[in-house]
C-alpha positions in Angstrom: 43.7 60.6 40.2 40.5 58.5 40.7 39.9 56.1 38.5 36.5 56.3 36.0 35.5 52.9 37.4 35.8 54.7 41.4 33.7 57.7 39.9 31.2 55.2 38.8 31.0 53.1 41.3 30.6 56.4 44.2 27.9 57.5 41.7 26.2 54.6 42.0 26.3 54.3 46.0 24.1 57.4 46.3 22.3 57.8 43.4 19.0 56.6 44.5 17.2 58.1 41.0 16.8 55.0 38.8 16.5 56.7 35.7 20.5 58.1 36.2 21.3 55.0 37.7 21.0 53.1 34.9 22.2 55.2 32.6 25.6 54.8 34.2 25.3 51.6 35.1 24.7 51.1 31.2 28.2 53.1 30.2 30.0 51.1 33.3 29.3 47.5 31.5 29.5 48.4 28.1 32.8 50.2 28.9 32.2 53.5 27.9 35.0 55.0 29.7 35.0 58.1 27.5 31.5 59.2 28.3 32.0 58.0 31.8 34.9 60.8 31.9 33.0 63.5 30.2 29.8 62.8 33.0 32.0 62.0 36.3 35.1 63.7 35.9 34.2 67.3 36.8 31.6 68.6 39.0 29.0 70.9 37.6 30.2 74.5 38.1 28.3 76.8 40.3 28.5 80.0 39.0 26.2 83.4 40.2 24.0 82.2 38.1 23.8 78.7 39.9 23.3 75.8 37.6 22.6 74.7 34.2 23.1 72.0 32.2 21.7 69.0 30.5 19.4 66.6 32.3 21.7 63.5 32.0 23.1 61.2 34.8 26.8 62.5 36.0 27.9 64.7 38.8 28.7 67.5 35.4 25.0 67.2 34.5 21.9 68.5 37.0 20.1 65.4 37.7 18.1 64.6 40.9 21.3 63.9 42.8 23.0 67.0 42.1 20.0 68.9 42.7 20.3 67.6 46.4 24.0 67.8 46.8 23.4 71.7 45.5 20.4 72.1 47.9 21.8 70.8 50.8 25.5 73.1 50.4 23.1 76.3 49.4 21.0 75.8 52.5 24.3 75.4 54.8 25.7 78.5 53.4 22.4 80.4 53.8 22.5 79.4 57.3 25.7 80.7 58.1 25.1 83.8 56.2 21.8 84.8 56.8 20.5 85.8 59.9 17.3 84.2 61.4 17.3 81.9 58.1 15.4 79.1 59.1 12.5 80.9 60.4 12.8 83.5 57.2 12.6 80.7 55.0 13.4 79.9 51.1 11.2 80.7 48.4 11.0 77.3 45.9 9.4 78.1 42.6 9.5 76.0 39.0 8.4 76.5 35.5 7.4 73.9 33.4 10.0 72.3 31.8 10.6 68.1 32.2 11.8 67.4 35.8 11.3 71.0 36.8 8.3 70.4 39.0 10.6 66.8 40.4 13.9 69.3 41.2 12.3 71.9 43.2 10.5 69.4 45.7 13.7 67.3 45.8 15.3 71.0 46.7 12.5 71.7 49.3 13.0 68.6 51.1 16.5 69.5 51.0 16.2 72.8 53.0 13.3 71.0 55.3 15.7 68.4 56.1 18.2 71.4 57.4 15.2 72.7 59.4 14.3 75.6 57.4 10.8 77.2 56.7 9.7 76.4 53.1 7.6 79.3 51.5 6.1 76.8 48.3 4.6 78.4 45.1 2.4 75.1 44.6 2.4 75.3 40.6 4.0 76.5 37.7 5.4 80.3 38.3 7.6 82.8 36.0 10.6 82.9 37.3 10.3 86.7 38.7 7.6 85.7 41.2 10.7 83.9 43.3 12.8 87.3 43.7 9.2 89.1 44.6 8.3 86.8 46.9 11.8 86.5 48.5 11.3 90.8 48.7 7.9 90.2 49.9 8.3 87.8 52.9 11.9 88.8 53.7 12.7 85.6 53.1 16.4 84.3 53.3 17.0 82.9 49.9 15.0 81.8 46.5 15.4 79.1 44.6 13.8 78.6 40.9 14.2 75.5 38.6 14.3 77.0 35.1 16.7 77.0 32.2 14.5 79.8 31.4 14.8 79.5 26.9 17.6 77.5 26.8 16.8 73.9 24.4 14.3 71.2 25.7 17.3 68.8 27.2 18.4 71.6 29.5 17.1 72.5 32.9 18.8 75.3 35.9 18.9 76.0 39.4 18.6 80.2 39.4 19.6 81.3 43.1 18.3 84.8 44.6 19.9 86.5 47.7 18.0 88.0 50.8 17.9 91.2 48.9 15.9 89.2 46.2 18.8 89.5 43.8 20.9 87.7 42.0 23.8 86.6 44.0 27.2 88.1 42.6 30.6 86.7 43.0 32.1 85.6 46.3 28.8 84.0 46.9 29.3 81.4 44.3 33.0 80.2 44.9 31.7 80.1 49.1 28.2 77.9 48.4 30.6 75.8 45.8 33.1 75.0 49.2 29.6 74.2 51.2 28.1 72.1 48.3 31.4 70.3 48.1 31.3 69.5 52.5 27.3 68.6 51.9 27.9 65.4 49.3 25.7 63.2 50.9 22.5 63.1 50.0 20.2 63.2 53.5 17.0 63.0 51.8 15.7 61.7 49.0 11.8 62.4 49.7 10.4 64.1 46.5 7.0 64.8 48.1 6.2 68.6 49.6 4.1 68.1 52.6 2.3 71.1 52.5 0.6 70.2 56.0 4.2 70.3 57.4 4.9 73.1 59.8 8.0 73.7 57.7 6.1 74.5 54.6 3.9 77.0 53.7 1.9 77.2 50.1 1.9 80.9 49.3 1.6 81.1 45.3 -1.9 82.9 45.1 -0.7 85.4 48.4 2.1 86.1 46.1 0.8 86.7 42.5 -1.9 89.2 44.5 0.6 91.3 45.9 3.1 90.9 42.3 0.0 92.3 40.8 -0.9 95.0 42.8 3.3 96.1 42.6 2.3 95.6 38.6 -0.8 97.5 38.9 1.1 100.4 40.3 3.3 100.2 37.4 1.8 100.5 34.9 -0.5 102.8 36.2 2.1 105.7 37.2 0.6 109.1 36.2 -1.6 110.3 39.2 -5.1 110.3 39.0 -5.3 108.4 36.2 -6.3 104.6 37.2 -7.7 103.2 33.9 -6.3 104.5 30.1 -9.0 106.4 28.4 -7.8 105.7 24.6 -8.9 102.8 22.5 -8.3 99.5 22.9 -4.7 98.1 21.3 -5.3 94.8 19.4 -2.5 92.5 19.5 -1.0 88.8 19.6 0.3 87.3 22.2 3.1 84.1 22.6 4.4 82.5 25.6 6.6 80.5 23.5 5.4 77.2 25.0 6.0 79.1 28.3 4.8 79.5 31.7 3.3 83.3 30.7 -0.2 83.0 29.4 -1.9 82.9 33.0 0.2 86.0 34.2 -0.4 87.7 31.1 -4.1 87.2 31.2 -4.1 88.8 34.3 -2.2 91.9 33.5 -4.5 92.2 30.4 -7.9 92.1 32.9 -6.1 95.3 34.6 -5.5 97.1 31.1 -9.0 96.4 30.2 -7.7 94.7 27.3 -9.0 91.5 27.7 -10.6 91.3 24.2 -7.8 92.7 22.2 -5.7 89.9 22.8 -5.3 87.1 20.2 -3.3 84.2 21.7 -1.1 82.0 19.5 -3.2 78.8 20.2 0.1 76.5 18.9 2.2 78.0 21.6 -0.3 78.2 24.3 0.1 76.5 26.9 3.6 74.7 28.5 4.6 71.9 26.5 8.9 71.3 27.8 9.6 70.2 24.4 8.9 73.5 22.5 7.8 71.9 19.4 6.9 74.5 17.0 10.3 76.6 17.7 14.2 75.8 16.7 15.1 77.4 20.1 12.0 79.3 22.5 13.9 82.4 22.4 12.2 85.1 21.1 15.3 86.8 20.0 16.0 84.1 17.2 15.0 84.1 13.9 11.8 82.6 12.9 10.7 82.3 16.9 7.8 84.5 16.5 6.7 83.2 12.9 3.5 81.2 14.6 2.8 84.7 15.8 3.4 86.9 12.7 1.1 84.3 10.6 -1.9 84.6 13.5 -1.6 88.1 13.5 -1.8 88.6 9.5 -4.5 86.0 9.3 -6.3 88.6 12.2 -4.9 91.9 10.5 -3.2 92.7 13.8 -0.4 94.9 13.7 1.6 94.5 17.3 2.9 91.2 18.1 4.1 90.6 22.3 6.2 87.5 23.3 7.7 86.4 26.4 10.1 83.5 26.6 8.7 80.5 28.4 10.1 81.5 31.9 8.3 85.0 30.9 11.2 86.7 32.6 12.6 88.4 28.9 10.2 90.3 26.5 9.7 91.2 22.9 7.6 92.7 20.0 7.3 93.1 16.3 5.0 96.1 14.7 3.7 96.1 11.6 4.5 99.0 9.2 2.9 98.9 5.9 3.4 95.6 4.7 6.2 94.7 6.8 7.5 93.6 9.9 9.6 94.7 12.4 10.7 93.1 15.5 11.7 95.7 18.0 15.2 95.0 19.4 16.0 94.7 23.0 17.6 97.9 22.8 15.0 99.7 20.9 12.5 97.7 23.6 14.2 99.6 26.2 14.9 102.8 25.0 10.9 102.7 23.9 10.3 101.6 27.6 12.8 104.5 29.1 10.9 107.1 27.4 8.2 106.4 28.8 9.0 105.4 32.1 10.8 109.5 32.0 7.3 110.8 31.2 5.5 109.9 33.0 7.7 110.0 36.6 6.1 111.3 39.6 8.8 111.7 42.3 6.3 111.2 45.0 4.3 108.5 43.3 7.3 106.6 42.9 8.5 107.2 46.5 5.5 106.1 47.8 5.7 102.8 45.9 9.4 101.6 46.3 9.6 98.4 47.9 12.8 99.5 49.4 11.4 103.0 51.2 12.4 101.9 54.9 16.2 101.0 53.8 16.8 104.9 52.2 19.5 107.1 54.8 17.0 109.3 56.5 19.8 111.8 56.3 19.2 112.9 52.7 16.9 115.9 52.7 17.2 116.7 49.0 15.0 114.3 46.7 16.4 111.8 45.3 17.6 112.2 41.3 16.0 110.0 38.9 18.3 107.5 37.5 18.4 104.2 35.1 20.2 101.7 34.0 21.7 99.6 31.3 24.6 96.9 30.8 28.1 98.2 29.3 26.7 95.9 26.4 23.7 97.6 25.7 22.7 100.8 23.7 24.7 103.9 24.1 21.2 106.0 23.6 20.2 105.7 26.9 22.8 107.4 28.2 22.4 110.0 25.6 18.9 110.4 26.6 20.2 110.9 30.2 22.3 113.4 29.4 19.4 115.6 27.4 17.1 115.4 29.9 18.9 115.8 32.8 18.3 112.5 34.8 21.5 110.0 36.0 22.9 107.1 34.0 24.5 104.0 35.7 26.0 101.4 33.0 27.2 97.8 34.8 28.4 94.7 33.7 26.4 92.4 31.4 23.7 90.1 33.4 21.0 91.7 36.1 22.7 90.2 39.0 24.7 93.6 38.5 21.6 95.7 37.3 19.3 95.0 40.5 22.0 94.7 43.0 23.2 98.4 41.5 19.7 99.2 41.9 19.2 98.5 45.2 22.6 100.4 46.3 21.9 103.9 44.3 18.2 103.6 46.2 19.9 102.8 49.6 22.1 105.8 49.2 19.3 108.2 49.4 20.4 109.8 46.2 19.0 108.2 43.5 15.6 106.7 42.4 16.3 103.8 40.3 13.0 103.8 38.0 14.4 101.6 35.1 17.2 99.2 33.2 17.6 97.4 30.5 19.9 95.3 28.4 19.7 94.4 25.0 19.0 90.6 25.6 15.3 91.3 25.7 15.8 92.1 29.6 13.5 95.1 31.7 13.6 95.4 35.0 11.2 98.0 37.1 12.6 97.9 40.7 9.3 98.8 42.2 8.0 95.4 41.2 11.1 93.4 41.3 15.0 94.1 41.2 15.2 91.4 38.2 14.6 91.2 34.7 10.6 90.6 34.3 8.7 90.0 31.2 5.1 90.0 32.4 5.6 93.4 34.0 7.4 94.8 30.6 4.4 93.7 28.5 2.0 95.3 30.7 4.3 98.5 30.7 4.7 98.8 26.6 1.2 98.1 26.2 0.5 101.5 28.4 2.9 102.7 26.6 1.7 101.9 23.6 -2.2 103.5 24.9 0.0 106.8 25.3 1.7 107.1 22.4 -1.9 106.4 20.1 -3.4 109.5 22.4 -0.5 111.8 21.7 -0.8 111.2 18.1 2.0 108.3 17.3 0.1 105.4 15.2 2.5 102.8 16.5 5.5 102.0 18.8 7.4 102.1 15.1 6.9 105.9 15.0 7.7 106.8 18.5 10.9 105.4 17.9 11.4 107.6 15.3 10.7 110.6 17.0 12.9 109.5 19.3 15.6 108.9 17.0 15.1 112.6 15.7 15.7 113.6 19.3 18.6 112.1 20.9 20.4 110.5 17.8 20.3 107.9 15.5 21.6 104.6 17.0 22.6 101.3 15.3 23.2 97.9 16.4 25.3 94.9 14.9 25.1 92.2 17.3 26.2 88.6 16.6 28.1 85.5 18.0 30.2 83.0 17.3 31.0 79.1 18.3 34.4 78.4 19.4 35.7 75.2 20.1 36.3 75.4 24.0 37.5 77.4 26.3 41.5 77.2 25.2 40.5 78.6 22.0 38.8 81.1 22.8 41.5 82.5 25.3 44.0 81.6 22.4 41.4 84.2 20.4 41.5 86.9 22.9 45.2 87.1 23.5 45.9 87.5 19.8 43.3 90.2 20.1 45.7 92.0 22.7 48.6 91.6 21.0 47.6 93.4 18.1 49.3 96.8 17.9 52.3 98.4 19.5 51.4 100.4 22.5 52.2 99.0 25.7 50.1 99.1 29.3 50.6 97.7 32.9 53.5 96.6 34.4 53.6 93.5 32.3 53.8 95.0 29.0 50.8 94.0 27.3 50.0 95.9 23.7 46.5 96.2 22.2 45.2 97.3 18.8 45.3 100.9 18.1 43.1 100.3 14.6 40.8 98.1 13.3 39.3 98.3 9.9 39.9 102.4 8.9 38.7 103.5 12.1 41.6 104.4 15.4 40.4 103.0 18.4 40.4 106.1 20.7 39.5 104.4 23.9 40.7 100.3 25.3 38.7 98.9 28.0 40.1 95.5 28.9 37.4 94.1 32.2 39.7 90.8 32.4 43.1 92.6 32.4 41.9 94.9 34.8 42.9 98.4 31.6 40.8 101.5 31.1 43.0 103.8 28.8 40.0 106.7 29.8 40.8 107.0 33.3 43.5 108.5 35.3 44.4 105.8 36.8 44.2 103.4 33.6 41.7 101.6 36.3 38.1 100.6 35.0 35.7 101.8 37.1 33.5 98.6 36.3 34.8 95.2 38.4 37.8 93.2 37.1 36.7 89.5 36.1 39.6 87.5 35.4 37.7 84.3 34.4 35.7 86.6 31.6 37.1 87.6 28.6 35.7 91.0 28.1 37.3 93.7 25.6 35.9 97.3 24.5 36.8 99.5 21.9 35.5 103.2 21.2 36.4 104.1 17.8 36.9 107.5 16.5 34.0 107.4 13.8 31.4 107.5 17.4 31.9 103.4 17.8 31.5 101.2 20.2 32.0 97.5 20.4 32.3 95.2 23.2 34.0 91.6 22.1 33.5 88.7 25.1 33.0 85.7 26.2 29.6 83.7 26.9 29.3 82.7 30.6 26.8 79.7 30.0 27.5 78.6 26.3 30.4 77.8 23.7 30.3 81.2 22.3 32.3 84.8 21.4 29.8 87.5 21.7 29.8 90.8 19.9 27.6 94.3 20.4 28.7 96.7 18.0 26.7 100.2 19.1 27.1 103.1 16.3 25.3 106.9 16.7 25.3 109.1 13.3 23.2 111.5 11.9 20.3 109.4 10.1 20.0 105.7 10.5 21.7 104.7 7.3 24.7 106.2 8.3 24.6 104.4 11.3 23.7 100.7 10.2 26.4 101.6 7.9 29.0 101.9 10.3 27.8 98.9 12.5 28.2 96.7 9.5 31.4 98.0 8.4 33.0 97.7 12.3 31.2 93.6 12.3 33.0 93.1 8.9 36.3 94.3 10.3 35.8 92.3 14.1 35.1 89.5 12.0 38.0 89.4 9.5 40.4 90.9 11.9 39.8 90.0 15.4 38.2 86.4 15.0 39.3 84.8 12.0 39.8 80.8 12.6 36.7 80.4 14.3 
């Protein structure tokens, strides 16, 4: 094994950054060999999501040298992959968080340096102009530098495929192998020359035609090109975020200019988020600043984005109290109206992907949406009333868009919509990834429908729907573990509950938990579906995810897992009864009972 001093000393040979430099060169003399493990010992995993981390020196941390070293592998791989790659080019986009701006010209000169095209978006984007600019200019690859609303010391490195997806698995474990043969650094050059033939600035070509997919969005129902109700007043937060100039815009086309109230405290970019615990909207107390401005404006609709503007969320007013809207009421909210107002031909005539359908179809396609295995059961239910197709996939939109883009390619299905209940909507006319500028813009038409049909707020259209396909109830929450040992230690106690046994190796799982039997076991790392013939799921196998799923007999379902990106065991307890009591009621009782039972010790 290398020694900690070899580590150091190879770090210091090409680190050319002086800022990581002498951070290491600070732990090397005062013999901090302990930190010096923790930074140098392991390489920073590459996963589909690419990289995130903290911004410290250390080939585990993302830092301007690993930047390059993850640049220059990416760009190799692309080039054997991808045909016609240089000319086709990589999109480079960056939001505004401390070194963003620094990383993605350090990854530009990275690709220049391998001789490919550059398409630049010059300033601060949202990180779902990169995919719809890799769709737009059938570009090769995207790159954006975000850790989209992870804490202020963090920063990522989101990869998009030709198909201006996210890249799913082998992708990662290949570009890890060509980041790995591509260590040395070949430039260091952190300026974009935008008068190189190489590079090409394209951010206001781009946001024109992201607007115009937007406009014809939101503005769905034929002949109908501006709402004719009243205007909708409401605050608005970026959460510190890039969103406020892209919402602005999509505001102008809503004629809605004046009804929006802007938290001034959260305005405009600021990296160190100071007036949240954490910029995600989904925490508690993240949208106080915008609760207070809206009472002190007697507003009753709050809209947030998170500060890549890529997730989306809301709070109503009802009464004297507040609601925030969960992802999953967000999306069945968004569903609903995405169902009424389809127009087969409309949307045919607007798909981005038109020219890859089978011409040998001659039936129209069926309307279909989507949602994660983690998400709300009540879309599927809604499906299943109203006659339209439901697709459910694994947790993350890597699998949501690229699932997209295969039911549209078939020439059966018209992907209009998913969701999952991280605050995530993705409309695959715009862009075949989670986009929170497009959501906003979509609710608030939404919202312009419901008030001319009679509904005061999106609070009672809920409701309504509720009285139509079922009452649906959530009880989602995590916990930290320790590391990774003991939270494998967690999950095969979990499987060893009980005394039935399945596979060839013998494995048991629970048959109870609280009062209720568990009537269905769905194991995605084992590779175990007790409902199919086969006892194969029909969702992929990931053997370095802990994923387990339980239907219980009282109309249950709960999905216990582990957290791809952070220290955490993640639960999503779904429950359907007959009036909304009855259903929180069960969630609660089924988290008591995961909790007690299933992960006791951490």
């Amino acid at each position: 094994m290398t020694s900690v001093e070899n580590l150091a000393k190879e770090w210091l040979r090409i680190d050319k950054d002086q800022s990581t430099r002498e951070e290491i060169s600070g732990f090397l003399s005062e013999g901090s060999h302990s930190e010096l493990e923790v930074r140098l010992r392991d390489r920073i995993a590459f996963g589909t999501a690419g990289l995130r981390a903290r911004m410290e020196a250390g080939f585990s941390r993302i830092n301007a040298l690993t930047v390059i070293q993850t640049s220059q592998g990416f760009a190799s791989y692309v080039l054997s992959q991808v045909t016609n790659a240089k000319r086709r080019g990589i999109v480079i986009g960056f939001d505004g968080r401390h070194n963003s701006e620094k990383f993605a010209k350090l990854a530009a000169t990275a690709f220049a340096a391998k001789g490919i095209k550059i398409w630049w978006l010059e300033t601060l984007v949202h990180t779902p102009l990169v995919p719809f600019a890799v769709s737009e200019l059938r570009a090769a690859a995207g790159v954006m530098i975000t850790a989209s609303h992870n804490p202020p010391q963090d920063n990522g490195y989101k990869v998009y495929w030709e198909n201006g997806c996210q890249i799913v698995s082998p992708h990662d474990a290949r570009i890890t192998k060509a980041i790995l043969a591509n260590l040395e650094p070949l430039s260091w050059n952190d300026v974009v020359d935008e008068q190189s033939l190489l590079v090409e600035a394209v951010l206001g070509q781009m946001q024109d035609a992201y607007f115009r997919a937007v406009h014809r969005a939101v503005f769905v129902e034929r002949n109908q090109t501006k709402p004719q109700t009243e205007p909708i007043g409401f605050v608005y937060t970026p959460m510190h975020g890039v969103g406020l100039p892209y919402m602005i815009r999509a505001v102008q086309d809503l004629n809605l200019s004046d009804s929006m109230t802007v938290v001034s405290q959260q305005a405009h970019p600021d990296p160190d988020f100071p007036t949240v615990k954490f910029p995600n909207p989904e925490e508690k107390g993240a949208l106080d600043l915008a609760i207070q401005t809206a009472d002190a404006n007697n507003i009753q609709l709050v809209l947030a984005n998170d500060p890549d503007a890529d997730r989306f969320s809301a709070a109503v007013k009802i009464s004297s109290t507040w609601h925030q809207l969960t992802g999953n009421q967000i999306g069945i909210l968004l569903a609903s109206h995405m169902l009424e107002t389809y127009t087969h031909q409309q949307h045919q005539e607007d798909r981005l992907t038109t020219n890859s359908r089978s011409s040998s179809s001659t039936k129209p396609p069926k309307l279909v949406m989507l949602a994660s295995t983690v998400s709300s059961r009540m879309l599927s239910a809604m499906a299943h009333a109203e006659g339209f197709h439901f697709v459910e996939t694994l947790t993350g939109f890597k699998w949501l868009g690229n699932a997209a883009q295969y039911l549209a390619r078939s020439g059966n299905f018209d992907p209009i919509f998913a969701f999952e209940e991280a605050i995530g909507y993705m409309f695959p006319t715009v862009v075949t990834d989670k986009d929170g500028i497009a959501a906003a813009a979509i609710f608030l038409r939404a919202c312009q429908r419901w008030m001319a049909e009679g509904f005061a707020s999106p609070w009672e259209k809920l409701q309504a729907l509720y009285q139509k396909y079922g009452f649906f109830a959530e009880e989602n929450f995590y916990v930290v573990s320790p590391s990774v040992e003991v939270t494998d230690a967690v999950f095969t106690r979990i499987r060893s509950m009980g005394d039935e046994e399945i596979g060839e190796e013998g494995l048991v799982h629970p048959t109870r938990i609280g009062e209720n039997r568990i009537v269905r076991w769905r194991d995605l790392t084992m590779g175990y579906d007790s409902a199919t013939a086969d006892r194969v799921p029909e969702l992929p196998v990931q053997k370095d995810v802990q994923m387990l799923t339980a239907e219980l007999e009282n109309d249950v379902r709960f999905t216990v897992r582990s957290s791809g990106t952070e220290p955490k065991v993640k639960v999503y307890i779904d429950a359907k009864a007959e009036d909304m009591d009855g259903a929180e009621g069960k969630a609660r009782e089924v988290g008591r009972a995961v909790r007690q039972e299933w992960l006791k010790g951490l």
